[in-house]
C-alpha positions in Angstrom: 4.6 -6.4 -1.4 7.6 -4.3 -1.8 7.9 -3.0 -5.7 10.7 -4.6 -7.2 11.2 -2.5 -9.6 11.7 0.3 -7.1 15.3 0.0 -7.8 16.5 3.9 -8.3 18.7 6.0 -6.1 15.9 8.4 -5.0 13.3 4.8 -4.5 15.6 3.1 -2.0 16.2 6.3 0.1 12.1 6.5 0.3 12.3 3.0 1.5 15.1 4.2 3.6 13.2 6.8 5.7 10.2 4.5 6.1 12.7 2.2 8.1 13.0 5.3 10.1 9.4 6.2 10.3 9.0 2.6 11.9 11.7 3.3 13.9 10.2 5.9 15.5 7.0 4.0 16.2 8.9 1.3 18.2 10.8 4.1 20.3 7.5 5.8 21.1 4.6 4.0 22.5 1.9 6.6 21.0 3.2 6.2 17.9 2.0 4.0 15.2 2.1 3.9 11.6 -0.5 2.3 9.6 1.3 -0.2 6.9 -0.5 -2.7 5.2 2.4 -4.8 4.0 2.3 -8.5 3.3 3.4 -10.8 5.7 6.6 -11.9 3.6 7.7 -8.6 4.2 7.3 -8.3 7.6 9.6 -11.9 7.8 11.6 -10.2 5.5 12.8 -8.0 8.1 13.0 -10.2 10.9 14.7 -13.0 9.4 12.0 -15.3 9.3 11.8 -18.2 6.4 8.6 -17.6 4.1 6.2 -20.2 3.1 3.7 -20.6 0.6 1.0 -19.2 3.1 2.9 -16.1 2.8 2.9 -16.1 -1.3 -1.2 -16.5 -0.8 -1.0 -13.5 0.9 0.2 -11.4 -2.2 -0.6 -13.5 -5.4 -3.8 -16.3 -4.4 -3.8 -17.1 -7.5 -0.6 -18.1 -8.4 -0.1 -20.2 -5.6 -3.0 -22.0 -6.4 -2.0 -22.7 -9.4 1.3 -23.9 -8.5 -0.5 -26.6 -6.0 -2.9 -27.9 -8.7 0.5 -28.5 -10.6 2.5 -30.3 -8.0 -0.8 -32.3 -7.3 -1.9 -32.4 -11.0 -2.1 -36.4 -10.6 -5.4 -35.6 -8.2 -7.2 -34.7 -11.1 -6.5 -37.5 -13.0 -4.4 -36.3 -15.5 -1.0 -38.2 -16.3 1.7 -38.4 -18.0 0.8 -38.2 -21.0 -2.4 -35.6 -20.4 0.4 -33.3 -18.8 2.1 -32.3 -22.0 -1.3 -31.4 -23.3 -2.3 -29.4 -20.6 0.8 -27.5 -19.4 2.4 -25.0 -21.5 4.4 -23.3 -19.1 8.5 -22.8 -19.6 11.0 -21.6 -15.9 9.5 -18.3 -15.7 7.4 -16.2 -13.3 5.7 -13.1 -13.8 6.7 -10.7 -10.8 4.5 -8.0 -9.0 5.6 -5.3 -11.2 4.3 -7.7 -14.4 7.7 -8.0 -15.7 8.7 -11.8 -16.8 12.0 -13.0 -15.2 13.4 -16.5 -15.4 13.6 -18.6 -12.4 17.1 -20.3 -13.3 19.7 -19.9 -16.1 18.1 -20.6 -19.1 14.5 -21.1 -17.5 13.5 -19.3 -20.7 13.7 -22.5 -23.3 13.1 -25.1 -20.5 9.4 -26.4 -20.8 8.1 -27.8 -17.5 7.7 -31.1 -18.1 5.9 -33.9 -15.5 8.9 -35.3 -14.1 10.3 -31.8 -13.6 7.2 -30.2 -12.5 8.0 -30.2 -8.4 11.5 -28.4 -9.4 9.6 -25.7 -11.3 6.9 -25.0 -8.5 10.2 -24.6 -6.0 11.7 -22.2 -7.9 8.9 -19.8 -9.1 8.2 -19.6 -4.8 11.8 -19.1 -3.7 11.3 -16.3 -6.8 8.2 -14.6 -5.7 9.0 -15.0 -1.8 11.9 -12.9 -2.6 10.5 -10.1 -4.2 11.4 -6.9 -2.9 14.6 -8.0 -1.0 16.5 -4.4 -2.0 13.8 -2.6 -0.8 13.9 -4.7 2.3 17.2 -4.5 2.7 16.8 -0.3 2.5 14.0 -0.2 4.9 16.5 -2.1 7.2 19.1 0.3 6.8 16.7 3.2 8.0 15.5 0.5 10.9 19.6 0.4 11.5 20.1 4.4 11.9 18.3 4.8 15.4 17.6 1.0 16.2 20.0 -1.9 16.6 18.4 -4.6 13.6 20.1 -7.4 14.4 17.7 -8.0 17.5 14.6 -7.9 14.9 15.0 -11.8 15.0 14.1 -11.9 18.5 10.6 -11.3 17.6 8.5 -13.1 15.3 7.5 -11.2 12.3 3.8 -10.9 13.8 5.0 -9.5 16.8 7.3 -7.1 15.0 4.2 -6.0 12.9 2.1 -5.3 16.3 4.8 -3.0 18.2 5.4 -1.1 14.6 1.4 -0.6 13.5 -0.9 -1.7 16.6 -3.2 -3.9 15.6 -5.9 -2.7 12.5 -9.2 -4.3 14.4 -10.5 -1.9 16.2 -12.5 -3.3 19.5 -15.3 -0.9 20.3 -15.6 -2.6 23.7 -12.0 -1.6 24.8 -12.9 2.0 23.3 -15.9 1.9 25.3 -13.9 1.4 28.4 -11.6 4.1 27.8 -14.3 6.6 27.7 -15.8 9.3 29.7 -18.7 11.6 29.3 -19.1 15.0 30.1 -21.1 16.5 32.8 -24.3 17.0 30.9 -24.4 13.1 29.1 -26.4 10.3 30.6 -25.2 7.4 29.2 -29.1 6.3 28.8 -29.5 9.4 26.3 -30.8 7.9 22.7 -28.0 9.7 20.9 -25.1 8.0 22.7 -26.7 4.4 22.2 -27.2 5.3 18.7 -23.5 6.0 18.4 -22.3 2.8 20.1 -24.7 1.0 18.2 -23.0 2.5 14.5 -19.7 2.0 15.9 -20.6 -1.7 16.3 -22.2 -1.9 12.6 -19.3 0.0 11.1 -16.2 -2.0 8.9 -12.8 -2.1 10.6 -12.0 0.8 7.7 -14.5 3.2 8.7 -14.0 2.4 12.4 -10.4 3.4 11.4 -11.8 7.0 10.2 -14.0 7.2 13.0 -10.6 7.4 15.3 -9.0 9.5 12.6 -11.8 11.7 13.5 -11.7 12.1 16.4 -7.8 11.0 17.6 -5.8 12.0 14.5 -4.5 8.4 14.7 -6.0 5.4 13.1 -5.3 2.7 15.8 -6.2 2.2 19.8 -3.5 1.9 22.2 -2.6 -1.6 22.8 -2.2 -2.4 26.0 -3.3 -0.5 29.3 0.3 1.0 29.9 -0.1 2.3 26.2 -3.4 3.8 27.1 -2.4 5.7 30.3 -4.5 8.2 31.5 -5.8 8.6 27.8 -9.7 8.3 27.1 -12.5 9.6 24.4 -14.4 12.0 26.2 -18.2 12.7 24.5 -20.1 16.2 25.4 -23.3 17.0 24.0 -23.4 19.7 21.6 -26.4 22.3 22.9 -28.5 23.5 20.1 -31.7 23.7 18.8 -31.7 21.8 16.3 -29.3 19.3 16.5 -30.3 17.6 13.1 -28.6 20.4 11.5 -25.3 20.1 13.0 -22.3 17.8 12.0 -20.6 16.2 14.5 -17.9 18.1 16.1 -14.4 16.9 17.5 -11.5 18.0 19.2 -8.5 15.8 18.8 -6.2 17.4 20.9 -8.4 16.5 23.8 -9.6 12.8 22.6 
């Protein structure tokens, strides 16, 4: 989630130039940037409403909590249980840990069971719109080089794809973008031991592996985007092999 407490002068013109960082990526199909930014955000800057899937996504537990007490009734508490229980007053705690109140006054109202749906609705319509300055910064950086109003023509998912690529990295799509040097045979036991640790790998050190060797941290994503691009795996002659890092050129993939 965007820090909302990122309010300074010098804090929205970072949030400024990312806009034109991502900018840059949509303008250039080899270029991606690797954001991991919550899919509110993401809305955010395509005009798209957020729900409470979206509130999961940066604060689980809060969202559960706000479920169990709309739907307090399921665990058969009433009434007059509720007062017992609930001790909460109209205020959220943000991402930044500060305590802000979700109407005027929200301070000295108690949430009470009759009031209780009113309370959930407004700590959401709070949390979902945390961030909106720096949003609104990283729009006006989007704005410099790229028209923003036609962000709403794409879903927020979509917009998230053109600007990052996608994070999973698919080793059989590598594997058919690569080519081996004159002196590999694809039989040889070192290449099927490298396919096989791609394959056991996490998507994070997949993404290193293509740091590696690529400088970049995500695959093309469609065949246009891969053009005439490919990894290309030599063997390393030596003696003793064992002894030897592996070695990579990322100019040449």
């Amino acid at each position: 989630i965007m820090q909302p407490s990122a309010l300074s002068t010098e804090h929205l013109q970072w949030y400024e130039f990312l806009g034109v960082l991502m900018a840059m990526s949509l303008l250039q199909k080899e270029t991606t940037i690797s954001l991991s930014l919550c899919s509110v955000v993401w809305k955010q800057l395509v005009q798209q409403a957020a729900d409470t899937s979206d509130l999961a996504g940066f604060d689980e537990m809060v969202n559960n909590s706000l479920f169990k007490i709309e739907h307090i009734e399921d665990e058969g508490v009433d009434e007059e249980l509720f007062s017992d229980l609930i001790f909460e007053s109209f205020t959220t705690v943000l991402s930044n840990n500060v305590e802000v109140e979700v109407c005027e006054g929200g301070a000295s109202m108690d949430v009470t069971w009759h009031n209780r749906a009113q309370y959930c609705e407004a700590v959401r319509k709070m949390r979902l719109q945390e961030g909106r300055a720096q949003t609104h910064a990283v729009l006006r950086g989007l704005n410099s080089m790229l028209p923003v109003r036609l962000l709403a023509l794409f879903t927020h998912a979509e917009f998230e794809l053109m600007t990052c690529g996608t994070p999973e990295i698919n080793i059989d799509n590598l594997r058919r973008h690569t080519r081996y040097g004159v002196s590999v045979d694809t039989n040889d036991h070192h290449i099927g031991l490298l396919w096989q640790v791609l394959a056991d790998f996490s998507t994070e050190q997949r993404s290193q592996f293509l740091t590696f060797i690529w400088g970049r941290n995500r695959l093309p994503q469609t065949e246009e985007d891969w053009g005439d691009q490919c990894m290309k795996i030599h063997t390393l002659e030596n003696a003793k092999p064992d002894t030897h890092f592996p070695v990579s050129h990322t100019c040449f993939f």
